[in-house]
C-alpha positions in Angstrom: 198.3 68.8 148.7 196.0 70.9 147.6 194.7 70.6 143.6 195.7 73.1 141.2 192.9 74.8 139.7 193.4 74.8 135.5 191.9 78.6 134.1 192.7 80.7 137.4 195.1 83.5 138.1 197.7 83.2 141.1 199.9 85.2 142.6 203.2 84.5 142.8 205.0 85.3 147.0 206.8 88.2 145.3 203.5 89.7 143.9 203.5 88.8 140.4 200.3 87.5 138.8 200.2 84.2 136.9 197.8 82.6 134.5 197.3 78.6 135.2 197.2 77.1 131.5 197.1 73.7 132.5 198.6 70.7 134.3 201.3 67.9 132.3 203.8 65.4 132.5 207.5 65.6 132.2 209.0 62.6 130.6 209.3 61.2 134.2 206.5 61.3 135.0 207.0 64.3 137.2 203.6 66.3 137.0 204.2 69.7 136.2 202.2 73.2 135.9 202.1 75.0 132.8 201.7 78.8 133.4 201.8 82.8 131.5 203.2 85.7 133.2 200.0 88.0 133.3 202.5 90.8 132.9 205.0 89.7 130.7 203.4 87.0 128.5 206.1 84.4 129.6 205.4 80.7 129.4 206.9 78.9 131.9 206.9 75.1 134.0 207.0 74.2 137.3 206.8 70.9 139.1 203.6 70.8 141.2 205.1 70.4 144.0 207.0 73.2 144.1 204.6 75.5 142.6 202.1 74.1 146.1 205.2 74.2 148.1 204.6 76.2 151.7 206.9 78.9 152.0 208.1 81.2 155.3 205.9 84.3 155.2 208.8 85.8 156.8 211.2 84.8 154.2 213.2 87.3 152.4 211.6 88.7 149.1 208.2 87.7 150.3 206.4 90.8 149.6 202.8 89.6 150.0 203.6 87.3 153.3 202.0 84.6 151.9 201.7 80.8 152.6 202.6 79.1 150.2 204.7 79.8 146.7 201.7 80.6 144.2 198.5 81.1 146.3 195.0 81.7 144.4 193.5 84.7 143.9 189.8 84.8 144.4 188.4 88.4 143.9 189.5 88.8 140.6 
């Protein structure tokens, strides 16, 4: 699994851009991800492993045919 990198935009497969606030703990244990909504200011949690989780490109609502759930953005 692939590390998620705290401070960095991702894009979510149906093309909305997130902003990685940082990493936590449910009271489980459970790691979570703690993210904003770039265009609506939401705050919002995910378990890791669904926010890392490899999706269908082909799957329906996947606008940007992408890999995985949340991928990283680099050129911004």
């Amino acid at each position: 699994m692939e590390k998620v990198q705290i401070g960095k935009i991702y894009r979510h497969f149906k093309g909305k851009y997130i902003f990685v606030e940082n990493v936590g703990k449910y009271y489980d244990g459970t790691e979570v991800v703690i993210y904003k909504g770039i265009n609506d200011g939401g705050i919002f949690v995910r378990p890791i492993d669904i926010f890392l989780e490899e999706i269908d490109p082909n799957k329906e609502g996947n606008l940007t045919g992408q890999k995985h759930r949340f991928e990283l953005v680099n050129n911004l």
